[in-house]
N, C-alpha and C positions, 0 to 999 in steps of 0.2 A: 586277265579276267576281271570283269565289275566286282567288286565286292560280294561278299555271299555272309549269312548267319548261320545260328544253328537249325532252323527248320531239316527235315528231312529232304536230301535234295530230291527226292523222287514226286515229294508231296509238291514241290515246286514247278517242278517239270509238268506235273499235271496241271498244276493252276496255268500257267503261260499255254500249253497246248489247248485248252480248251478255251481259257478266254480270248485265245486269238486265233482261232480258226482260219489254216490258208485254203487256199482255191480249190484242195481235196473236200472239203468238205461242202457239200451240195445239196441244198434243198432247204427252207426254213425254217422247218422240222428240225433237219440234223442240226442248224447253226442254233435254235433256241435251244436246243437240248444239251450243247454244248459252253453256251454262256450257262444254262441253268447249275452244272456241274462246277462250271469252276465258282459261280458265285455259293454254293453247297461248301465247298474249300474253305472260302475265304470267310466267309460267315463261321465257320469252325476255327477257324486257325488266324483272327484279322491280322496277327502279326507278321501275315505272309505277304504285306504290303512295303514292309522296309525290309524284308530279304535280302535285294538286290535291285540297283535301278531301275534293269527290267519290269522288275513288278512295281517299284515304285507309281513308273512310267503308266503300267498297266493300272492301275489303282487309281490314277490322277494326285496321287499324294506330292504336290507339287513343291511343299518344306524338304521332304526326303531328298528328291531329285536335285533341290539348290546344293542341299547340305554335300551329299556324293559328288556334286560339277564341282565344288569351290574345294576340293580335295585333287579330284582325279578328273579335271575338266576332258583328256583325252577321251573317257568313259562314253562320253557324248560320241563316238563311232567304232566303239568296237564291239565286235561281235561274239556275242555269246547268248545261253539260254540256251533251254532244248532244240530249239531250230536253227542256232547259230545266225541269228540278223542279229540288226544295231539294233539299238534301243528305240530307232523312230519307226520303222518295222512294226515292233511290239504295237505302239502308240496308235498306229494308222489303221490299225487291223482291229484293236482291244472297241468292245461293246456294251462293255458292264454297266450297270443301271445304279451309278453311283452319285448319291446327291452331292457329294464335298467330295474335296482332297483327304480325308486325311480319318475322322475315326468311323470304318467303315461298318461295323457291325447296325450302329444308329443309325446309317445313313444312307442301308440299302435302299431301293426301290422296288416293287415288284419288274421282273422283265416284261417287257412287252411281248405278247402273243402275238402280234400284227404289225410292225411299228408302219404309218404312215410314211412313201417317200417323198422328200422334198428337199429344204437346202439344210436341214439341220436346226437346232436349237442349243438355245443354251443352258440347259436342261444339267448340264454338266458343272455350269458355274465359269465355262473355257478354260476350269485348267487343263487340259488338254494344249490349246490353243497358248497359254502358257511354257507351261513344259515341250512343248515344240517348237518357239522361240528359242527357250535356254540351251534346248540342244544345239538348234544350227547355228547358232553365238559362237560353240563350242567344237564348232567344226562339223558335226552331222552333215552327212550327206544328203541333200536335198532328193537326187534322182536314186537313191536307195529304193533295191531291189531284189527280191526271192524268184528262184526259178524253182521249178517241180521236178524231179528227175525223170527223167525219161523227157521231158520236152523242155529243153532250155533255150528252146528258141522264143519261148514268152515270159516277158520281164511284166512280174506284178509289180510296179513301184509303189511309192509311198501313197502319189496321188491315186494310183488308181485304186487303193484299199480303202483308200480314206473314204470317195464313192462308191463302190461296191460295185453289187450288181453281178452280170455276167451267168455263166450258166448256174454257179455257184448261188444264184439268188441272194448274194450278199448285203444287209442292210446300211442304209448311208449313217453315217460318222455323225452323231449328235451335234458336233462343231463343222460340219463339211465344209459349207463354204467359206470361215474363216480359216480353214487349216488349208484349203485347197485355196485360196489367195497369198496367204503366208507363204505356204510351199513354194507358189509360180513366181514370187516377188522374191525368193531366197535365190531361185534358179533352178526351179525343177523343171525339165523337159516341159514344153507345150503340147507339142504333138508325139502324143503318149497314144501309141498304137494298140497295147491293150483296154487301153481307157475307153480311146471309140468302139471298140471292139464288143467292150464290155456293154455299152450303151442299149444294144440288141440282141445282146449274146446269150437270152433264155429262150429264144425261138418262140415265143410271143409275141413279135412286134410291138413290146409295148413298152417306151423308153425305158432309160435309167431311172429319174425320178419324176414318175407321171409324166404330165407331158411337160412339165415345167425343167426344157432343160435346156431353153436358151442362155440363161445367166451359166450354164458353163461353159458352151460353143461361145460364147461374147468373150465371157474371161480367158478361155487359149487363146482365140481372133487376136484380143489386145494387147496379149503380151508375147503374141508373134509378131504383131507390127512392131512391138516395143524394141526386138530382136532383129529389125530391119528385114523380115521376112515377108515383107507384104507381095516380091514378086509370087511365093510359091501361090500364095491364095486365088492368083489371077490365072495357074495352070491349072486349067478346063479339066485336065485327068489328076491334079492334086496327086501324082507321081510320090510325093514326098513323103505322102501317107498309107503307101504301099504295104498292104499289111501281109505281101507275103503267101504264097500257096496261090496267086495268079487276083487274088481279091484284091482289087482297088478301094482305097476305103471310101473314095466319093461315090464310087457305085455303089456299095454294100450299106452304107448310111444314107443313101437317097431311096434306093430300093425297098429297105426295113421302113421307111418313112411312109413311102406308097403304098406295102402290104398292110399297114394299119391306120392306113388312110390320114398321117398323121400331118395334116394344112401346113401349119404355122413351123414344123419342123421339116418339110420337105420344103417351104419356100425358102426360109432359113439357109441350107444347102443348096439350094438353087444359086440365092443371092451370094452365095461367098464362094460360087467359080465349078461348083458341079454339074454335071451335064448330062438334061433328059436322054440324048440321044447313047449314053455312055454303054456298052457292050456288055453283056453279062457276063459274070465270071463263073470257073469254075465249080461243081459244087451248089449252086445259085437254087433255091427253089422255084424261082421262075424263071421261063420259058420264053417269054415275047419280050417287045417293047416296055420300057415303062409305061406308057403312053396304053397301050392296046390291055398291059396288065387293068391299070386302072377303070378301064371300060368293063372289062370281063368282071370286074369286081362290082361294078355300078358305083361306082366313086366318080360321079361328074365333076364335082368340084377339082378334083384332084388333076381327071383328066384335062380342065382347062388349064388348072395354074401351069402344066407343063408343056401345053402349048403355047403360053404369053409366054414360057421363058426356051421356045424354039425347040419342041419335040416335034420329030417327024410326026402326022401324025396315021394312026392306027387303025387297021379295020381288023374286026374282029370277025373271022372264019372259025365256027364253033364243027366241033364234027361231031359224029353219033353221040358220042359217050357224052361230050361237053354239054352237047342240045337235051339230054338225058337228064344230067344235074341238075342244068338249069329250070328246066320244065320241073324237076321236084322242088328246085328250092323257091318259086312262083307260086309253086301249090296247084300245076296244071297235072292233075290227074288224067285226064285222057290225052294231055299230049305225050305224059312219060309212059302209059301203058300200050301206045302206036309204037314209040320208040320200041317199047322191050317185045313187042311180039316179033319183031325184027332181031333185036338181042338180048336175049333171056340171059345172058351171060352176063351183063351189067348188074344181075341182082346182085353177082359174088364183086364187086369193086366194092372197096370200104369206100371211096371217097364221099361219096355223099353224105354217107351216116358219121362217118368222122368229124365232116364241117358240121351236122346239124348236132353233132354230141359237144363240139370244140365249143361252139356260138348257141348251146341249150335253146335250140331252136324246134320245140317239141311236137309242132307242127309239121316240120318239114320229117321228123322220125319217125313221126306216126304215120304221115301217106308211104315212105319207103317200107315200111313193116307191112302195112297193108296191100304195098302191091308183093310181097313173097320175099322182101330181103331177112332173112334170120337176123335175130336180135344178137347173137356170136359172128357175126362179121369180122372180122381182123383182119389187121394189116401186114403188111409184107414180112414188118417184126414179128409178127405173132400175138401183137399186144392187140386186144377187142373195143368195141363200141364203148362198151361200160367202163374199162380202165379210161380209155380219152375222156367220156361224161365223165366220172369220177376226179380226173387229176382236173378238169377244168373248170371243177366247181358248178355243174352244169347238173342242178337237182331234178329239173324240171322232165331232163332226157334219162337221166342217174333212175330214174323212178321206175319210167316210161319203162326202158329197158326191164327189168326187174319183174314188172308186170307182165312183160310180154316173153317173159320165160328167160333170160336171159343167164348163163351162169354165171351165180354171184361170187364164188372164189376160184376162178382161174387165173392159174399163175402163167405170165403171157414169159415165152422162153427168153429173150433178152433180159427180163431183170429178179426173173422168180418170184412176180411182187404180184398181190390178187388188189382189184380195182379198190378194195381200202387200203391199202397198202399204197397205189397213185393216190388216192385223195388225200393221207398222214404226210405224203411226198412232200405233196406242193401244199400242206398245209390249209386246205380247203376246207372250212367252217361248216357247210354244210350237206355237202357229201359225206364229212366223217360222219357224223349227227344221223343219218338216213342209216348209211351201211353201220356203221357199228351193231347196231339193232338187231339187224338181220346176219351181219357175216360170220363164219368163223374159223377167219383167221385169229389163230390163237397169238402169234406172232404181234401185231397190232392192236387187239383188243388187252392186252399187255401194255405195249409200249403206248397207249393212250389215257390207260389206268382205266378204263373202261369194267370195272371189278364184277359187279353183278353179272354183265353179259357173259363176261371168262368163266364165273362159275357157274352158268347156266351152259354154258356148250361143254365146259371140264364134268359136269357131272353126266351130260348124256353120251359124253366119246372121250374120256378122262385118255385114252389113247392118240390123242390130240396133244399132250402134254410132253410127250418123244419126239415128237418131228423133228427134223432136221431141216433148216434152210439156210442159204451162205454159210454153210460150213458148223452152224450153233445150233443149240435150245431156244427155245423159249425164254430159259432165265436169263438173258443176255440184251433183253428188251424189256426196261421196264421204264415204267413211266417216272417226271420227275420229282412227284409228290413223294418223299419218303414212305410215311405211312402208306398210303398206295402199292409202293411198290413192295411193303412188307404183306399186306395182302397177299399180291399177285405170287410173289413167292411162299407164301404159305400152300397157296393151291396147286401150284406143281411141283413142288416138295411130295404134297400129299400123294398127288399121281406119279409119282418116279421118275420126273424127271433125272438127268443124270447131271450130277454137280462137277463133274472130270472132265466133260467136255471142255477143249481151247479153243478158242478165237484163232483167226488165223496170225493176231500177234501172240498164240504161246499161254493169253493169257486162260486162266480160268472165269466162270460167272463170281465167284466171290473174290477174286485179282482183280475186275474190271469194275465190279462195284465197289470196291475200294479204293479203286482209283479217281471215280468219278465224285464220290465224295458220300454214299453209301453205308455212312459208318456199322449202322445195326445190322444193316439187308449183310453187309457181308462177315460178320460176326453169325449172323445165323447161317448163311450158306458154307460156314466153318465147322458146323456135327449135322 
């Protein structure tokens, strides 16, 4: 084991679990709320920064990290902490908002609510980029890597923490592109199949960091040639990048490129040996050609580039339901209302209102409403109109709906969550803003610190204050404002909430906010 001091080691455990969030943790919401905690910790406790390398590492205190290598330079790859990785693990994953290495109380930064992606900053000062050097001096392992239990067949490496992203929504590495140069010049894997994986993998289509993410397709490309791998690039099916469950990853990263119409990174992939004509894989959201996709979409640009680089190409055969859509998403009124005297049954398909809620296309939701589709339309999941407008920041439709009678807290049965609950998900700016106002969800108007609204819906159904969902209370979501969150728990203190309920880890609401770094909130939920 690394070194350890006197801290509590449990106070420890928390700090490392929360400021490095793996791949369980999902959505931008959970990952702020998560650095907010442990920076809560460490702001209490700064001497939780020379604990142990680990945190060293995590802190950027990069004197500590010297001072432990030129003892125990082994320390540089072994594994410990609460999650049992090495210490570049910690390093790859760790997101704290810390100006300097070393006295951190002075030197917090507020977190970022939103952070911008791109290739990183040095916001940090690089000791990161520092202390990730000393490590792999010191023997660290460059393609270090955590699996999830229950699926060990995908290796997070170091590179791919270091970018993020992924369904996880995970944010880029303040140093990314000098730690993801360092890393590939150490010897970290190039073709890191979670990493492309990750590039597309919030079902979005909308790259890893904005569209700006040729400087990291350039730097694998170069330091695969570097590797003598240049034949694999010139195989049309990129075989080598098989990522497994029938997904080729040339198809699956051209494809993602096409559904969001993305030029410069579907040439990209074209030019380094991918092929329009490539097969679709299992699982695939689309159905045709690339080629015919792109048409159906109105993406001409798109549809030529991939016939200059040799798509078959496409004719597009639309049937009822297709010519249906299309004729609402045009805005031809009397073509879609010929269609539905024919099938009146197309009212009940989400897909239209789900594209014009996904693309806040408030136009297209207004003619679907008015020709007879209910504004509670859902999907196959069970999740509605409003949750998609909601999670997709899509105000315009979020309203619309709402107006037109829409119910505003139903819990859609795959995730138990009412459409503020999608919009706190995915961290949506202005959907929270609208539904807060009006919802009451007691659960989110909590975990948002939203104080006024909670006691305006607690004093007229104070019975609101017992609910149960995932297994909790209410006190089990609170926002990360302390005082805030002493509010909020004042108010269902006051209505009976029950302080005995656990977590499905065991814990209790004053266990969990003490762990999170809560000190008062759980002092009070202690009588």
């Amino acid at each position: 084991m690394v070194e350890s001091r006197s801290l509590p080691p449990e106070r420890v455990a928390a700090f490392l679990e929360y400021a490095c969030p793996d791949a369980r943790v999902i959505g931008p919401g959970a990952r702020r709320s998560a650095q907010n905690a442990a920076m809560r910790i460490l702001t209490r406790h700064p001497d939780i920064a020379r604990d142990s390398l680990y945190t060293a590492v995590v802190c950027g205190d990069l004197e500590e990290v010297q001072r432990i290598l030129s003892v125990r330079p082994d320390a540089a790859s072994e594994n410990g902490g609460p999650k049992g990785w090495p210490p570049l693990l910690y390093l790859c994953n760790a997101r704290l908002p810390l100006a300097t290495a070393r006295d951190n109380p002075s030197t917090l930064r507020e977190p970022q609510g939103r952070p911008e992606q791109g290739r990183g900053t040095t916001s940090s000062g690089q000791a990161p980029v520092a202390i990730a050097r000393a490590l792999l001096d010191r023997g660290a392992d460059p393609n270090s890597y955590y699996v999830l239990r229950g699926v060990e067949d995908y290796h997070y490496t170091a590179l791919t923490c270091v970018l993020g992203r992924g369904e996880e929504v995970a944010t880029l590495h303040p140093d990314a592109e000098a730690l993801a140069r360092l890393l590939l010049e150490r010897g970290a894997e190039p073709y890191d199949t979670q990493l492309l994986y990750n590039v597309f993998a919030d079902n979005t289509s909308r790259p890893l960091l904005g569209d700006d993410i040729i400087w990291l397709l350039e730097l694998i490309y170069t330091h695969s040639v570097q590797r003598g791998r240049q034949a694999d690039w010139n195989d049309p099916t990129w075989s080598m990048l098989d990522m497994g469950g029938g997904r080729p990853a040339a198809r699956y990263l051209l494809e993602a490129a096409v559904e969001g119409n993305h030029l410069e990174l579907a040439q990209w992939f074209l030019t380094h040996g991918a092929s329009p004509n490539a097969l679709s894989w299992p699982g695939s959201r689309l159905t045709h050609t690339l080629h015919e996709e792109a048409l159906r979409r109105g993406f001409t640009e798109m549809a030529d580039l991939l016939l200059r680089f040799g798509a078959t190409p496409g004719v597009v055969r639309l049937d009822d339901r297709e010519t249906f859509e299309a004729a609402c998403v045009r805005l031809d009124r009397h073509a879609a209302q010929a269609i539905l005297e024919r099938h009146p049954e197309y009212l009940h398909d989400p897909g239209p209102m789900m594209t014009a809620a996904r693309l806040d296309r408030l136009d297209v939701a207004a003619l679907l409403l008015d020709l007879g589709m209910s504004p509670d339309v859902s999907d196959t999941g069970g999740a509605r109109a409003l949750h998609m407008a909601a999670g997709a920041n899509a105000l315009r439709v979020t309203r619309l709906l709402v107006e037109r009678g829409a119910e505003i807290d139903f819990r859609d049965p795959a995730y138990d969550a009412t459409p503020f609950g999608w919009a706190v998900h995915y961290d949506q700016p202005r959907t929270i803003e609208y539904l807060r106002r009006i919802s009451r969800d007691v659960f989110n108007l909590a975990g948002t610190g939203h104080v006024e609204r909670l006691r305006q819906v607690l004093s007229a159904e104070p019975e609101r204050a017992k609910e149960m969902h995932w297994g909790v209370t209410p006190l089990f979501c609170l926002p990360d404002d302390e005082q805030r969150a002493m509010e909020v728990v004042e108010l269902f203190l006051a209505c009976g909430t029950d302080t005995a309920i656990r977590n499905r880890a065991g814990l209790t609401a004053e266990e969990c906010a003490r762990k999170e770094g809560f000190e008062e909130v759980a002092a009070r939920l202690q009588f």
